[in-house]
N, C-alpha and C positions, 0 to 999 in steps of 0.2 A: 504494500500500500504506500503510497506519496507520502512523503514526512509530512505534509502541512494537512492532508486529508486525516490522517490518523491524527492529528492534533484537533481538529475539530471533534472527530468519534468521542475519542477521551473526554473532548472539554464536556460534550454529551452526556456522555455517561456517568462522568463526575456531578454535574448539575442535577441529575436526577436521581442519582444516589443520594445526592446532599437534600433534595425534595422530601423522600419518602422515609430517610433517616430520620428528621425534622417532623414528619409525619406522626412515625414510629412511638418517639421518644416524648412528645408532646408539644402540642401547639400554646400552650400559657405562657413560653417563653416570648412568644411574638411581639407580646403586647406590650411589654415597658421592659427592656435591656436593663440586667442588674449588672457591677462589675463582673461578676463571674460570667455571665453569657457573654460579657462582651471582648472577654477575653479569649472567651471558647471561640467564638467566632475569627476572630484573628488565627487561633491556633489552625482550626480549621482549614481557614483557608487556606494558609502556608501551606503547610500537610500534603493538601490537595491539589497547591498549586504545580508539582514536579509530575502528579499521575496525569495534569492535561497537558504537560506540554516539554517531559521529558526531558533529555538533555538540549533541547533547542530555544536557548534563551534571547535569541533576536527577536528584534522586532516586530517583523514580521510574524514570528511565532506567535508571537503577544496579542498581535493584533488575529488572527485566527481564530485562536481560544475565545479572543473577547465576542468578535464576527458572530461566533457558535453561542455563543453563551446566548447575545441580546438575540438570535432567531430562536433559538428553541423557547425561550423565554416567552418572547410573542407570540409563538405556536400554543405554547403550554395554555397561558391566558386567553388566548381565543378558545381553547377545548374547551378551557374551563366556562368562557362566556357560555358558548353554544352549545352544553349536556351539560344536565344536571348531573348525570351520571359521574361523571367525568369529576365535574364538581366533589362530589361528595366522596369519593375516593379519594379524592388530594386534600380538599380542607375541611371534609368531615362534617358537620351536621354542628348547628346549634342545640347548648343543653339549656332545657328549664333549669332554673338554681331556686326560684324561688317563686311562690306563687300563692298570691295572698296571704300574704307575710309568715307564709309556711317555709320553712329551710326542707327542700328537699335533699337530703343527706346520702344518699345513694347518687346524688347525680352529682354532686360534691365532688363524692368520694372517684367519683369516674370522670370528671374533668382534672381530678388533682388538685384543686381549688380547698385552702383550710377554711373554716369558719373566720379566723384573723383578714383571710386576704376579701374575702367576702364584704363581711364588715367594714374595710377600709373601701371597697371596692363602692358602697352604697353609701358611705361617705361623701366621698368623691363629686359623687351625683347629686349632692345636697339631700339628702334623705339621712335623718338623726338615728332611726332604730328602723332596724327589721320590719316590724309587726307593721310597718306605716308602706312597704314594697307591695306593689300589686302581682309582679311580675318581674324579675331579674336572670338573664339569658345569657351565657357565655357563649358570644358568640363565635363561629367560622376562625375571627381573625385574631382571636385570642382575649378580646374587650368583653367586660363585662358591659349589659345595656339595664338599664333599669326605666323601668316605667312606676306612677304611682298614684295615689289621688284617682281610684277607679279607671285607670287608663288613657287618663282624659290629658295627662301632662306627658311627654316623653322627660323626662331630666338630661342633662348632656352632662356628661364629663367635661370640667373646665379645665386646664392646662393652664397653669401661670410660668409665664415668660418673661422674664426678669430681662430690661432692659438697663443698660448701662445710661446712665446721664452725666456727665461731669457740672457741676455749677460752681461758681466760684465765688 
């Protein structure tokens, strides 16, 4: 096979190893990068980076891999748009967590999700206690969603982003 052809295979089959690994091993991670995933992921990559592209560390090599990686990419995310199927073999099905302010603890326990991360999760969403969630769903992409107040409010997760100001 062409060194640069077998440089794509690789880049391939390493992106979809790294897919269904990620799959495997749990999707909670997705959602907010602690130091230790973010270190994983570094590690990872390196690792990974020799099985796609071998001893061939020019540029062009580079640029191959990378070629390989943003199509299969786009491929992957089109399946995933157009089959469900497709869908839920890769990012899996959202779980009930909570539902009228019942802690469903089996589906808890099968997302990986503690009672703590929970808690903070419904936090987040400005909701003070449990018993006040209508519904709370871990969803596909690793986010908890909370809904409340009989359905009638979605809550969002706020994100604070601290900007720099200098004043003087």
């Amino acid at each position: 096979m062409e060194p640069l052809v077998l440089i794509a295979v690789r880049s391939v089959v390493v992106y979809i190893f790294v897919i269904f690994a990620i799959r495997i091993f749990g999707k909670k991670e997705l959602s907010q990068l602690s130091i230790v995933d973010l270190v994983f992921i570094l590690l990872i990559s390196n690792s990974l980076q020799a099985a796609m592209v071998g001893s061939d560390t020019t540029l062009l090599g580079g640029l191959v891999a990378g070629i390989s990686l943003f199509s299969v990419n786009a491929l992957l995310k089109n399946l995933i748009f157009r089959s469900k199927k497709i869908s839920e073999t890769i990012q899996g099905n959202p779980i009930m967590l909570v539902y009228q302010g019942e802690v469903i603890q089996k589906h808890l326990d099968k997302a990986q999700i503690s009672r703590d991360e929970l808690d903070a999760a419904i936090r987040e969403h400005g909701v003070k206690d449990i018993s006040l969630v209508d519904l709370a769903i871990f969803e596909v992409d690793g986010n908890i969603s909370v809904l409340s107040h009989n359905f009638t409010r979605k809550t969002k997760k706020r994100r604070l982003h601290k900007s720099l100001s200098f004043t003087n």
